[in-house]
Each structure stands twice: as structure tokens, then as C-alpha cells.
C-alpha positions as CSV (number, residue, x, y, z in Angstrom):
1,X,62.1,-24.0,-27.5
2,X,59.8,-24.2,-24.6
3,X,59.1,-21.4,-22.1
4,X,58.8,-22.7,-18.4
5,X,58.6,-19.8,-15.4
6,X,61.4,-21.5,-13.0
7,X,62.2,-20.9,-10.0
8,X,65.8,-19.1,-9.1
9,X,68.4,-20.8,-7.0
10,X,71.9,-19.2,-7.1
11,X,74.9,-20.4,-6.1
12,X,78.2,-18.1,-6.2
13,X,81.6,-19.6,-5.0
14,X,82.9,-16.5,-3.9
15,X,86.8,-17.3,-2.1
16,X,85.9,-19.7,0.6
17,X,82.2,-18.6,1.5
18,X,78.7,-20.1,-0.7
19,X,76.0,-17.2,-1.4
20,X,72.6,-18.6,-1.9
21,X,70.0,-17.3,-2.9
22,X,66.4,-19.4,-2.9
23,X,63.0,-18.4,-3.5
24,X,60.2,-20.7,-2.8
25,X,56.3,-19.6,-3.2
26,X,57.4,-18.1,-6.1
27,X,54.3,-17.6,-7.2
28,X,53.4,-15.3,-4.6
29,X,53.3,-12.1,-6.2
30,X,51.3,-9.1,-5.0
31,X,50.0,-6.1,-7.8
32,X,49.0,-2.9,-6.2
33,X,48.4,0.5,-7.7
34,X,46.4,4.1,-6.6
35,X,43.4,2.1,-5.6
36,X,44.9,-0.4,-3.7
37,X,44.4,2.1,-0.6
38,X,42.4,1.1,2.7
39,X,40.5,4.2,3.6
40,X,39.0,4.4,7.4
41,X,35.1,4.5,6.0
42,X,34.0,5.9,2.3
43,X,33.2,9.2,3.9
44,X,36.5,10.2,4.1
45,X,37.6,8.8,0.9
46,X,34.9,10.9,-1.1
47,X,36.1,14.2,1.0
48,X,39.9,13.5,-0.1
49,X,38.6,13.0,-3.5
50,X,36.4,15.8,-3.9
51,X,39.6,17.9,-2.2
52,X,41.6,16.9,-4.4
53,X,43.5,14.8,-2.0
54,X,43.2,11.8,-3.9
55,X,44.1,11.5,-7.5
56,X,44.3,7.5,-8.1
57,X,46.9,8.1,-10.7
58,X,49.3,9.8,-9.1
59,X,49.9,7.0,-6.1
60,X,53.1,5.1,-6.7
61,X,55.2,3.3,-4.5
62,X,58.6,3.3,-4.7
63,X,60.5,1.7,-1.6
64,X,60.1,-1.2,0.4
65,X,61.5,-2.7,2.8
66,X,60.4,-5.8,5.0
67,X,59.8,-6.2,8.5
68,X,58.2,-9.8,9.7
69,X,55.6,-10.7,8.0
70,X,55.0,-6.7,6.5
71,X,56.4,-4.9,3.6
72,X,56.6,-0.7,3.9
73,X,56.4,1.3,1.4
74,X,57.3,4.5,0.5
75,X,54.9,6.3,-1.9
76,X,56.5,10.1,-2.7
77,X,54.8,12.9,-3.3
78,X,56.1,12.9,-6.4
79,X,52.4,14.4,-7.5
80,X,49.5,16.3,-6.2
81,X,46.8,13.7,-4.5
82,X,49.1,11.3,-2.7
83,X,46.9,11.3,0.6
84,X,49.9,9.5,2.5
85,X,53.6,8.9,1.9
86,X,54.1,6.0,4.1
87,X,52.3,2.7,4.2
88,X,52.1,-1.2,4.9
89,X,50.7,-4.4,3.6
90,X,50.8,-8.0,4.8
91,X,52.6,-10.3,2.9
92,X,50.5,-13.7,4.4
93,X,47.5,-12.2,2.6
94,X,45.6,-14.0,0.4
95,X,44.9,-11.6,-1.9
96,X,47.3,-10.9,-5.1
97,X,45.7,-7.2,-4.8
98,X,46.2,-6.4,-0.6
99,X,45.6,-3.0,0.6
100,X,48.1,-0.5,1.4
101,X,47.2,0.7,5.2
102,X,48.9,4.3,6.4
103,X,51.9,3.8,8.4
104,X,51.8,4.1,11.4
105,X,48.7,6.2,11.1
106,X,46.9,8.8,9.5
107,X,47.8,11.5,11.4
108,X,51.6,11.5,10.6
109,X,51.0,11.6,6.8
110,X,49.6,15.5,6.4
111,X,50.5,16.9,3.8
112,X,51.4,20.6,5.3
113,X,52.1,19.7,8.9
114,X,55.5,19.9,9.7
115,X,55.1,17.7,12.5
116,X,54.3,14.8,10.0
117,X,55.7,13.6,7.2
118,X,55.5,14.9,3.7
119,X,57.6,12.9,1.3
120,X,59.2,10.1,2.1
121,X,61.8,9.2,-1.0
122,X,63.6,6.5,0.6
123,X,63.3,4.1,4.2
124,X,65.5,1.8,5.5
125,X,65.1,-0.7,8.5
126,X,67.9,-1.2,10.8
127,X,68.8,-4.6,12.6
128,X,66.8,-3.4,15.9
129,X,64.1,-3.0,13.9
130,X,63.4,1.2,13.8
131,X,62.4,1.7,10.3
132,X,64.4,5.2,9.4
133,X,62.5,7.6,6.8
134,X,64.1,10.3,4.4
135,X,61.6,12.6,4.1
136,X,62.2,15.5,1.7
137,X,59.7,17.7,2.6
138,X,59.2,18.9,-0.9
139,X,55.8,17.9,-2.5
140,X,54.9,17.5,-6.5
141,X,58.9,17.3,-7.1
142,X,57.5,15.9,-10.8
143,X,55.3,18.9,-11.5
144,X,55.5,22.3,-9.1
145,X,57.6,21.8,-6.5
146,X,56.2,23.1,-3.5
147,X,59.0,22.8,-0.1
148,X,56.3,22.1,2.4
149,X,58.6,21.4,5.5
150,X,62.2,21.1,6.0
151,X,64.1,17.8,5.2
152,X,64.6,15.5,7.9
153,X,64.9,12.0,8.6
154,X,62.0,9.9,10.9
155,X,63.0,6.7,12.7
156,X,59.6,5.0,13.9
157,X,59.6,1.6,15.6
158,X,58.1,-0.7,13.0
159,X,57.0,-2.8,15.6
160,X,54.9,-0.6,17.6
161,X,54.5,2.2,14.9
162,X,55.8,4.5,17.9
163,X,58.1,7.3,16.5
164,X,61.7,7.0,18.2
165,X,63.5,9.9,16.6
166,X,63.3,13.1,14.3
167,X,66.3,14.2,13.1
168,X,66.1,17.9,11.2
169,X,68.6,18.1,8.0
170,X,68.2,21.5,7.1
171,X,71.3,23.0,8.9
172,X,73.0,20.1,7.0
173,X,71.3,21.0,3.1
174,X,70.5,24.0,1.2
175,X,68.7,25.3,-1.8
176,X,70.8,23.4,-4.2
177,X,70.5,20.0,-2.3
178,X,68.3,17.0,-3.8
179,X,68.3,14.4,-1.1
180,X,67.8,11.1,-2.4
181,X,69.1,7.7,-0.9
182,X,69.5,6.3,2.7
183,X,71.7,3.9,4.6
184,X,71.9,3.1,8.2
185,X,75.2,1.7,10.3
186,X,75.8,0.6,13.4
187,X,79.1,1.3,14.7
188,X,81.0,-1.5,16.9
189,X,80.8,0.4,19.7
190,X,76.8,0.9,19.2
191,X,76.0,3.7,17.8
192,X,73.9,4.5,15.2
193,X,74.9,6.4,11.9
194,X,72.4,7.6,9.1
195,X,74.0,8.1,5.6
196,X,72.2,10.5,2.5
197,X,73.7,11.4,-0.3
198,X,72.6,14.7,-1.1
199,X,73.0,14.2,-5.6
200,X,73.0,18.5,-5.6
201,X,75.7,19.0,-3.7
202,X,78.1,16.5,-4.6
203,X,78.2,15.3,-0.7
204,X,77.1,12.6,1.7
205,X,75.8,13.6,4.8
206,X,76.6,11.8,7.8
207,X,74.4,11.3,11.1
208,X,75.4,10.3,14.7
209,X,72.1,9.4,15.5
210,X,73.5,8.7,19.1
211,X,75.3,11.6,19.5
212,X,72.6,13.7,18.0
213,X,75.4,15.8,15.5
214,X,76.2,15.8,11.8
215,X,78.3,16.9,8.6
216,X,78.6,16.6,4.9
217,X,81.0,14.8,3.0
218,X,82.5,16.8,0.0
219,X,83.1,14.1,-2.7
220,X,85.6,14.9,-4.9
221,X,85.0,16.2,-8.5
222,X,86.3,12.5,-9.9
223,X,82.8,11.5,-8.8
224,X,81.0,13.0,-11.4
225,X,83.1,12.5,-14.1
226,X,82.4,12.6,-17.4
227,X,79.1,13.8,-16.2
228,X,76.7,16.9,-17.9
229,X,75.0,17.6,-14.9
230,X,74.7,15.7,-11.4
231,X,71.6,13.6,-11.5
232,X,71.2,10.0,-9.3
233,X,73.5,9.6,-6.4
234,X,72.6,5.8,-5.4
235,X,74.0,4.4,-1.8
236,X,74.9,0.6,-1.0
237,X,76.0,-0.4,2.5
238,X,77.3,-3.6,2.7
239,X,78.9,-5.8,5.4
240,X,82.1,-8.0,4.1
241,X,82.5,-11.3,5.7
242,X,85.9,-9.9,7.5
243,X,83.0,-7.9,9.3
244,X,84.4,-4.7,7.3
245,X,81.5,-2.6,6.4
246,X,81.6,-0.2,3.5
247,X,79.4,2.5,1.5
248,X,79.5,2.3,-2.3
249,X,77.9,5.3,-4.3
250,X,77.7,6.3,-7.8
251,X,76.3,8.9,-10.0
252,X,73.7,7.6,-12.4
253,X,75.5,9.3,-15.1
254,X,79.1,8.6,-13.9
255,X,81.7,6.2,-15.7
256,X,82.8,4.9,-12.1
257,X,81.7,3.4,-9.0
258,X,83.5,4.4,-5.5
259,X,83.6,3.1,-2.5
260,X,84.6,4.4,1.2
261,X,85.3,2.5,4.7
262,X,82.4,3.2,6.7
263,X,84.8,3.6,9.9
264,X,86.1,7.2,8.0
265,X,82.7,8.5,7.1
266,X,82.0,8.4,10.7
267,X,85.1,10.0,11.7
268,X,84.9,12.5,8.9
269,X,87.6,11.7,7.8
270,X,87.1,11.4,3.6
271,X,90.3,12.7,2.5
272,X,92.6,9.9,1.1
273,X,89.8,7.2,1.7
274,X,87.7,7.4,-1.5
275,X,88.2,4.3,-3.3
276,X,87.6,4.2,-7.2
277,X,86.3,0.5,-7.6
278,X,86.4,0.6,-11.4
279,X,84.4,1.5,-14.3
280,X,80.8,1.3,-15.8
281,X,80.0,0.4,-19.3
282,X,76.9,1.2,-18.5
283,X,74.8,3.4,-16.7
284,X,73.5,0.9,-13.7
285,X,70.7,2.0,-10.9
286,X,71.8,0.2,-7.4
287,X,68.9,-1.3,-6.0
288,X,69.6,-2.8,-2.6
289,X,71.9,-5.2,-0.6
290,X,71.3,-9.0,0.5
291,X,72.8,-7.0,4.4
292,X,75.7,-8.8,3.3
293,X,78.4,-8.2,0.5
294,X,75.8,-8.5,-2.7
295,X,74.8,-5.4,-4.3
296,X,71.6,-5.6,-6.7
297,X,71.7,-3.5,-9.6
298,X,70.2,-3.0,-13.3
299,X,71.0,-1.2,-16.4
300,X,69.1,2.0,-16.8
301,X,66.1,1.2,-19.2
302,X,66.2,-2.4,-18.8
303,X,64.6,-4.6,-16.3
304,X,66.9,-7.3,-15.7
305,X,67.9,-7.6,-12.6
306,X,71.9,-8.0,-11.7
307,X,73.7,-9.1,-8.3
308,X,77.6,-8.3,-7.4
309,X,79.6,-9.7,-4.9
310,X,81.4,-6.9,-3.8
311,X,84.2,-9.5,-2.4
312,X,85.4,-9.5,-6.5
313,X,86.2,-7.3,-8.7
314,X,84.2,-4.7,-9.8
315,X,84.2,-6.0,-13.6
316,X,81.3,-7.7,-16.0
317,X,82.1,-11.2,-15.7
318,X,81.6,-11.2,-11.7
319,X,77.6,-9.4,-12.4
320,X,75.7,-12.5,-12.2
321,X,71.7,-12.0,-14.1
322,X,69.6,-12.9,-10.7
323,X,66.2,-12.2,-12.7
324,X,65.3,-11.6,-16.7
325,X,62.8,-9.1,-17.6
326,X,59.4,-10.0,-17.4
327,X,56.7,-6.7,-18.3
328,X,57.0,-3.2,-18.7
329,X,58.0,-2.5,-15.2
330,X,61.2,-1.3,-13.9
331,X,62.9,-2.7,-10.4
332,X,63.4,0.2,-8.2
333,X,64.4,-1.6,-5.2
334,X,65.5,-5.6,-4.1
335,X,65.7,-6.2,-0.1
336,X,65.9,-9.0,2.3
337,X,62.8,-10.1,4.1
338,X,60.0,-12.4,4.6
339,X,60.8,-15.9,4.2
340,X,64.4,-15.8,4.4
341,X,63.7,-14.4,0.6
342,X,64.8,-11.6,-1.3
343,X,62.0,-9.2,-3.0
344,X,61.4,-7.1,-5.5
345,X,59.7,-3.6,-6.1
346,X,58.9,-3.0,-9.3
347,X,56.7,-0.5,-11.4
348,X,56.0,1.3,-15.1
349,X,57.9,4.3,-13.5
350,X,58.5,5.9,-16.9
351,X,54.9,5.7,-17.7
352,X,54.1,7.5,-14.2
353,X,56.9,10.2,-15.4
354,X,55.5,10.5,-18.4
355,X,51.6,10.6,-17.4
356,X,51.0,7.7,-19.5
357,X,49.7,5.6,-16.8
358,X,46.3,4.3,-16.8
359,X,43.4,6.1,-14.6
360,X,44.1,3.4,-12.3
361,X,47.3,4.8,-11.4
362,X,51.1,3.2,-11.6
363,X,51.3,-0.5,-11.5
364,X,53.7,-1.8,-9.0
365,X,54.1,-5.5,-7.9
366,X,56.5,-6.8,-5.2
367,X,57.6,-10.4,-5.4
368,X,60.3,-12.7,-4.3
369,X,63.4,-12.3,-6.9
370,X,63.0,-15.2,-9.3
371,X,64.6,-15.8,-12.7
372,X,61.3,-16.2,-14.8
373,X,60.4,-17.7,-18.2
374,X,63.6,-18.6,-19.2
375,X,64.4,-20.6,-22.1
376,X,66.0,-24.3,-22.4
């Protein structure tokens, strides 16, 4: 048998419409970790490291999403020493090891400062371009949790870096909430919704950006279902090719996946309009949408990556294997972007949980999604 790194093209016949999915450049894969960083002078690198500031091995990025010729990332404060939560890096460079520049700027990422942002688990980026950032405002969730801030929810022009909206979730959240995903909508008529599920409360919480007023969405108890205790509440907004556009979700833990029209979230109007979509034989992590009707997922503790057509049933023989495990890292996020491509972010997560990493820090690559080494 010989081993040959390929590259991926997929072709689904899904009813009348043709998915594909291309990557070219497929070698094109960029490596970053806690010293991929691009400090203003060495000065002020030394005074965050002497602080305590910066501790190299607790940077990881988790999110990304793509905007031109730019990925975003979201690096959490998951531990003490992230000096900022939010950053960028160019995709054209030449480098396989770029540098991960604050986004928008320095001065939004203090740690402390309510007027900036503290913890950004999750970012989204909307079809006018305002990248949209769940900020927890909890800091060192993986060690002592210290609530820095309230939670809230930052939309910045990703263009011109210029923040366009704060929207404050605490009269939306309590103690018990753990906010965790993010999805954006746009309404027919315009406006502009913002979606979290809040995994503590058993609830989604729903934003009319627009009309600058929320709620929360009770889910019912069949959610978490043959469930210990709640854990990963994971969001996917997709866009059917009727133009329908609907939000699954699903407890990590849970044996089913749901789905609701987003037309009643933004009514409020939940009752009756839960959908059970059917059942896992596995515990799966969604990891992103093609903005279409494909949902990316993979099996908790394995690194292949999966793709669904949520136009089919919600059964094993419609999960298509869009990329085979390569190293030790773990997807924790596939999005639309650069190149008409889809990428991945990927990482030795566990290792960071486990503070087995190396003094370096995590090691996280992004890439286009390719099917590699495969045997024939």
C-alpha cells in the first residue's frame, strides 16, 4: 500500500442541487502557538512577561473565522497570561509560522477593563462583514475562575477594526449560566439576530440586535436526555436552499440532535417548534457550517473530520468523512473563507487541558480541509 497526501474534492448529489467542496494550495498550512505573537517593541513583551501577563503556554486559539484575505482568532482566557483574547493573521503570508497581531488593537484586550474585552469563547462574522464576539467575561475558566466583567457580546467592523455594537447579557444570564456558542441571522426584513446557547441553563438566548431587546429560550428537558449533567451546548445555523434558515443544537452528552425554524426563535415563539432530528450513536462536537445546508462535525476524541447535509436525514450513511486524522490535534472549528475554501482549526486541546503541552505553548494549525494521506 502506498501513502500519497491527496487533495479533497467532494461531490454530494443531494435531491437536485451538487455540493462541492475543492481545496487547492493544499499545502498551505499555517502552525502557530504562544510565541507566535507580534508584540509592539521587546520592551513591552519583557514587562508582560515579568508581570505575569505572558505565559507562552497558556496561549491557545480556539476560533476562527475568515474575512478576505485574514483569519481571526479567538484565543480564551482559558488561563492566567493570555495578554489578548482576540487576534488576526494573514493568510497570503509566506511564512508557515505568521504572527498573531491583536485585533483591532491593544487597548480593547485588557484584561480587567470592562470596557474591553476579556474572553472571547466564540466569534462569528456576518454577511456585512461585522465580526460579532461572545465574550464571557470570566478569566482562567480552566484553573480559578475569576468573573472579570459581565458577559456580553462585541460586534466590531472587521474591515475597519471600528467597534459597531456592545450588547450587555447579563440581565439575560445568571450565576448558573455557561455561555458557550454563537450564531448570527439576518432576518428577511433586515434585521439582525444574535443566537448563544447558554449550556447551564438549558436555554438559548436570542438578540434583536436591531431592536436592541432580548430573551431566553427554555429548551425542554428532552434536550438533555440521557444526560449526567449539562456540559457542551454546540449551535449550527444553516441556510436550506428553499432559503429556510434553521438552528440545530445539541448537548455534547445528549443521544439527540434538535433542530428549530429560525423564524420562531425570533418571535419567541419555542413551544411546539423543537424538532428532534434523530439520534447520535455517538457523542459528535459541531464544528461549523459551509453558510449553506452542511454541518461539520467529529466524534469526541477523534480527529476525523465529518460533513452532513442537513437536506437528508439525520442518519450515519448520509455523514460523509471530509478529512482523516492526521496528528494529535483535535478540530475545534471548520469555516468558509479565503479562496472559496473551507478551513480548519485545529490544536492538542487535551494536552492544553491537561498542562501537558510543551513550554512553547498549544499547537494549533489552520489549513484548508483536505482528506490527507489516504491509502489506495
Amino acid at each position: 500500500m502506498k501513502r500519497l497526501c491527496i487533495t479533497l474534492c467532494l461531490m454530494v448529489l443531494v435531491k437536485d442541487s451538487l455540493l462541492t467542496y475543492t481545496t487547492q494550495d493544499v499545502s498551505q498550512s499555517l502552525v502557530l502557538s504562544g510565541q507566535s505573537l507580534n508584540w509592539p517593541c521587546q520592551s513591552t513583551k519583557n514587562i508582560y512577561e515579568t508581570s505575569g501577563r505572558y505565559i507562552t503556554r497558556n496561549v491557545i486559539a480556539t476560533r476562527a473565522q475568515v474575512y478576505k484575505n485574514e483569519a481571526i482568532l479567538a484565543l480564551p482566557r482559558y488561563k492566567p497570561g493570555v495578554p489578548f483574547t482576540l487576534g488576526v493573521l494573514s493568510l497570503k503570508s509566506s511564512d508557515c509560522a505568521p504572527k498573531i497581531t491583536p485585533f483591532p488593537c491593544w487597548a480593547i484586550q485588557e484584561e480587567g477593563n470592562c470596557q474591553a474585552l476579556q474572553s472571547a469563547v466564540d466569534i462569528a462574522l456576518d454577511m456585512q462583514g461585522i465580526l460579532w464576539v461572545l465574550d464571557v467575561g470570566i478569566v482562567n475558566t480552566l484553573e480559578q475562575p475569576v468573573r472579570r466583567c459581565p458577559p456580553k457580546v462585541v460586534g466590531v467592523n472587521a474591515n475597519s477594526g471600528k467597534v459597531v455594537k456592545v450588547i450587555d447579557l447579563s440581565s439575560l444570564a445568571d450565576t448558573s449560566s455557561r455561555l458557550q456558542y454563537m450564531a448570527v441571522d439576518y432576518a428577511a426584513d433586515g434585521q439582525v439576530y444574535v443566537y448563544v446557547s447558554d449550556a447551564g441553563t438549558r436555554a438559548i438566548i436570542v438578540y434583536n440586535v436591531t431592536a436592541d431587546s432580548g430573551y431566553r429560550v427554555v429548551l425542554p428537558s428532552a434536550v438533555t436526555s440521557g444526560m449526567d449533567k449539562p456540559d457542551a451546548l454546540y449551535l449550527a445555523l444553516i441556510r436550506k436552499s428553499c432559503g429556510t434558515q434553521v438552528l440545530y443544537f445539541t448537548y455534547l452528552g445528549s443521544s439527540r440532535m434538535f433542530a428549530i425554524k429560525a423564524s420562531n426563535l425570533r418571535t419567541g415563539n419555542a413551544n411546539g417548534s423543537i424538532v428532534d432530528i434523530g439520534g447520535k450513536k455517538n457523542k459528535i462536537v459541531l464544528l461549523g457550517t459551509d453558510n449553506g445546508s452542511a454541518i461539520f462535525f467529529r466524534i469526541k476524541g477523534d480527529s476525523n473530520v465529518y460533513m452532513w447535509n442537513s437536506e437528508t436525514p439525520f442518519v450515519s450513511d448520509n455523514f460523509l468523512l471530509v478529512q482523516k486524522a492526521g496528528d494529535c490535534r483535535l478540530p475545534t472549528g471548520v469555516i468558509p473563507g479565503y479562496k472559496g475554501l473551507m478551513w480548519v482549526i485545529e490544536s492538542n486541546f487535551q494536552d492544553y487541558i491537561d498542562n501537558a503541552v510543551s513550554c512553547s505553548g498549544a499547537s494549533v494549525s489552520l489549513h484548508p480541509l483536505v482528506n490527507s494521506c489516504e491509502e489506495y
